[in-house]
N, C-alpha and C positions, 0 to 999 in steps of 0.2 A: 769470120774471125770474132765479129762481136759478140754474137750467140754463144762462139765455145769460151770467152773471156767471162761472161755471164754466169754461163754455167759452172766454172771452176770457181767463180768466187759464192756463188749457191754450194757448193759442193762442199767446201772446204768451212764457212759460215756452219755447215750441217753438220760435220765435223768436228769442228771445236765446242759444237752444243754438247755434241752425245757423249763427248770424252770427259766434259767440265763434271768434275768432282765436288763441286758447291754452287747453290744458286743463292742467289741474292731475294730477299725478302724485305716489306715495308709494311711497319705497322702503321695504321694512321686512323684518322677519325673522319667524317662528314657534317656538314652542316653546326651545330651544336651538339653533338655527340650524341643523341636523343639514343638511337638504333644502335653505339654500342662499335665493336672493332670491327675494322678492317682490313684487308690485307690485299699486298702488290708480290707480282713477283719479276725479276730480270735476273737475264742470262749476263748482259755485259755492265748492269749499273748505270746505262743512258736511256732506254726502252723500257718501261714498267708498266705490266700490266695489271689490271686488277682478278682477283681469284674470286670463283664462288661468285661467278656473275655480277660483282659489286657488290652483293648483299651482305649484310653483315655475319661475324660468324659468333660475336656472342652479346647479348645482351645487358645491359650495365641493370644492376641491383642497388648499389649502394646509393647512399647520399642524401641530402633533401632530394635535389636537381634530379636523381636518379641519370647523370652523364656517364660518359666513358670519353673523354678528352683527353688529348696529348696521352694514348698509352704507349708506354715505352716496355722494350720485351729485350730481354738477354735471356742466354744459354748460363745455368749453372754448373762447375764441376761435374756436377752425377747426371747430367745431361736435363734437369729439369729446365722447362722454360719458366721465367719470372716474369711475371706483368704489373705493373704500376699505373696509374692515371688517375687523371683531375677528376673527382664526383659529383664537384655543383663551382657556382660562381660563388656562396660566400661560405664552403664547410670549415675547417678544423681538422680534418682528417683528408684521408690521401685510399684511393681503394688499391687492393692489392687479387691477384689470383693465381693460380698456378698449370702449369700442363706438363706432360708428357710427349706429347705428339704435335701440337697448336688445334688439336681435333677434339678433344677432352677437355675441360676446364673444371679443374676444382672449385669450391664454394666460394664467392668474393666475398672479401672484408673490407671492411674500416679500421686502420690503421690511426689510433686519436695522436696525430704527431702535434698537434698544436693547440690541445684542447687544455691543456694548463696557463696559457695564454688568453685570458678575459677579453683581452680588446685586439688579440687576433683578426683580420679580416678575409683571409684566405687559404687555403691553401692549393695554390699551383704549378703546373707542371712538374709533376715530380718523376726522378730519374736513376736508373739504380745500375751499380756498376759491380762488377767482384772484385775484390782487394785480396789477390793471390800470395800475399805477403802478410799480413793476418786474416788469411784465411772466413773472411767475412764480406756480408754486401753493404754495401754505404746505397742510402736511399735518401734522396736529397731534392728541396722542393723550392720553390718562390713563396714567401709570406713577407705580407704590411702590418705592422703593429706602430701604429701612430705614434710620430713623439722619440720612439726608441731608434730612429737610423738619422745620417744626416739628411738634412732637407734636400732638398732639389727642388729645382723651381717647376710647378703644377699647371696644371691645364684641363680644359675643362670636361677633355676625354678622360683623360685619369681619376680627377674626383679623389685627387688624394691619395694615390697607390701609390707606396716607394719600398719596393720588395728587395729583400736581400733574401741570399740562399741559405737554410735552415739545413741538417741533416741528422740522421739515428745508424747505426748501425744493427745487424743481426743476423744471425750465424742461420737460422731456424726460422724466420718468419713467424714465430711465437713469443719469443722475447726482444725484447727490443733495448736500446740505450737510449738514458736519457735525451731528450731534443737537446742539441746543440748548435751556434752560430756556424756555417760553414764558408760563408764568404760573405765579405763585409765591405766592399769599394765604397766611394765616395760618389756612387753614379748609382741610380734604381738598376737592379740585374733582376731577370727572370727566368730565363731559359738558360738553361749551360749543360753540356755532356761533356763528360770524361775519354779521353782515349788514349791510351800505353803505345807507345814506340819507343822502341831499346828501352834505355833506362829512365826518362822521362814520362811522366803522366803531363797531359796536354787537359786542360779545361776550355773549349769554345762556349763563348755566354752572350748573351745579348744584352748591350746596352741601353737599358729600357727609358732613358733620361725623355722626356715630352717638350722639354723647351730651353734652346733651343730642342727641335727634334733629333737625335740618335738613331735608334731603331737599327741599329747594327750588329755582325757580328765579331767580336774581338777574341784574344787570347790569351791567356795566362798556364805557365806553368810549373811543377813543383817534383821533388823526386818521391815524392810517398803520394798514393792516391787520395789519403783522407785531407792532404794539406800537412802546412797553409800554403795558397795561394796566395803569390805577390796580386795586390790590388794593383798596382802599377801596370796595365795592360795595354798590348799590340795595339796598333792601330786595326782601324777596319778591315776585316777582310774580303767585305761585300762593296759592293758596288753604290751607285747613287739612286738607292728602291729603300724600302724597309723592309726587313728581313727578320725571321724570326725560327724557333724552334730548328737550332741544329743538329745532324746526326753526320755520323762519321761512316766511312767504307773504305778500305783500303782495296785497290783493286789494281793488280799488278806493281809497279811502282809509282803507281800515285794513292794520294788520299782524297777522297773526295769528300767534300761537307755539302750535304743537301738540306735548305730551308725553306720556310715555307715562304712567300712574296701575299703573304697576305693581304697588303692593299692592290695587288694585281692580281687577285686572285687564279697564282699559281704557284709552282717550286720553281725554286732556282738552285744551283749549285755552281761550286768555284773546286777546283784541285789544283796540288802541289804536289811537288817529288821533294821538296826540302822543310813544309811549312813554314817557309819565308818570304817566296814568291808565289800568288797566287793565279791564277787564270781563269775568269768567268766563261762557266760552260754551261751558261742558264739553256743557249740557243741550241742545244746538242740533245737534252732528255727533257722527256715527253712521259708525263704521270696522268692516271685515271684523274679524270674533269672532278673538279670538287675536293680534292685531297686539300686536309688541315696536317697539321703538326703530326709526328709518326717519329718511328726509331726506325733505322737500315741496320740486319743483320745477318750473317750468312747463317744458314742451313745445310746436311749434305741433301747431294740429289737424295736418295732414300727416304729422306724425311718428306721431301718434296713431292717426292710421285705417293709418298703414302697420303698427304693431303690432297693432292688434289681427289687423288680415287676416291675419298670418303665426302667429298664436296656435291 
């Protein structure tokens, strides 16, 4: 009896793979970003494996640093993929590249989103959404410009970093808009991604404040994806860890936000069915050893068995 119990739940496990119409994918970096993107993939969004034996599948160009940190990857309308990421610890710009398949990449750039700013000291994590409603991508990052946000009380890890979220938009990845302020709280933010449900746009951000410590991730949100965002935000959604770099997955009826637990050198993730109540499901999924900061988002199978055959 226990063998044919075994077996049916093998069988049916086997089953729900071959049928699954999307698989789940994870961008993300290693170490200092030196070697450039990576990638995971999972059938159910708890189980993620790494593809292309771990190794990287492109190489970073841009920057002083010459990085590829925090890349974050969405599908555009006409099916292109979009990639964004951090290119050094002190640029002015943000590098950007393009694909068809995640097997191809077109020529990366430098993006100077912050090169009109003299005492600029960064630019990081940057994160790019579509805004189906003006028909445009919002591209949006972490920057310090001294002097200019309110203070927050420093430490001697920070050295001064009190980052608010800057962003441009553009239709073409050739023209851009003006830099403009895109969120302004009264707390350092760094990290934040965008995610649409019904008629809400949801911003998850991390409250980057060093002292006391923060290091969490909260929520605000707004009905147009560009803003504005009420500063006034949720409480924590994470647990008693420091958590950083979130991404969103909807997977059945829940939402899952996966971060990175980078003083524990792992991910964690929490899901909701209402985003009111949340549940830590850090003990549930299991990510390639070494994963930093990354975007989660679906692919169909097609796209998926085309990568891996080309790997």
């Amino acid at each position: 009896m226990k063998y044919l119990f075994f077996l049916c739940l093998f069988l049916t496990t086997v089953c729900k793979s071959y049928g699954q119409k999307e698989v789940y994918l994870f961008s993300y970096f290693l170490d200092n970003g030196q070697d450039g993107l990576h990638m995971a993939y999972s059938l159910d969004g708890l189980k993620w494996t790494a593809l292309n034996k771990g190794k990287s599948f492109l190489q970073p160009t841009e920057g002083k640093d010459k990085l590829m940190r925090d890349p974050c990857i969405i599908q555009g309308p006409d099916g292109t993929y979009h990639m964004v990421f951090t290119t050094g610890w002190h640029d002015k710009s943000i590098g950007y590249t393009s694909s068809k398949d995640l097997i191809h990449w077109e020529k990366q750039i430098s993006i100077p989103v912050m090169e009109h700013e003299p005492t600029a000291k960064n630019s990081w994590a940057p994160e790019i959404f579509y805004d189906d409603q003006q028909k445009e991508f919002i591209i949006y990052w972490a920057t310090t410009i001294p002097g200019r946000h309110s203070d927050v009380a420093d430490s001697e890890h920070e050295k001064g970093l009190n980052h608010r979220r800057y962003a441009t938009t553009t239709k073409d990845f050739v023209n851009f808009t003006p830099t403009k302020m895109f969120f302004n709280p009264d707390f350092s933010v760094i990290d934040a991604t965008i995610f649409k449900r019904k008629d809400w746009y949801y911003m998850f951000l991390k409250n980057e404040n060093p002292k006391p410590a923060e290091k969490n991730i909260r929520i605000t949100k707004s009905k147009q994806a560009a803003g504005p965002y009420p500063t006034v935000v949720s409480e924590p959604i994470t647990g008693n860890y420091w958590a950083e770099g979130p991404t969103i997955l909807t997977i059945g009826e829940s939402v899952y936000v996966y971060f990175d637990k980078y003083v524990d050198h792992k991910y964690g993730a929490v899901r909701s069915k209402d985003l009111e109540k949340w549940e830590d499901v850090s003990d549930q999924i299991v990510f390639p050893e070494g994963i930093r900061h990354g975007t989660a988002f679906k692919v169909t199978k097609k796209v998926f068995e085309k990568l891996k055959r080309n790997l």
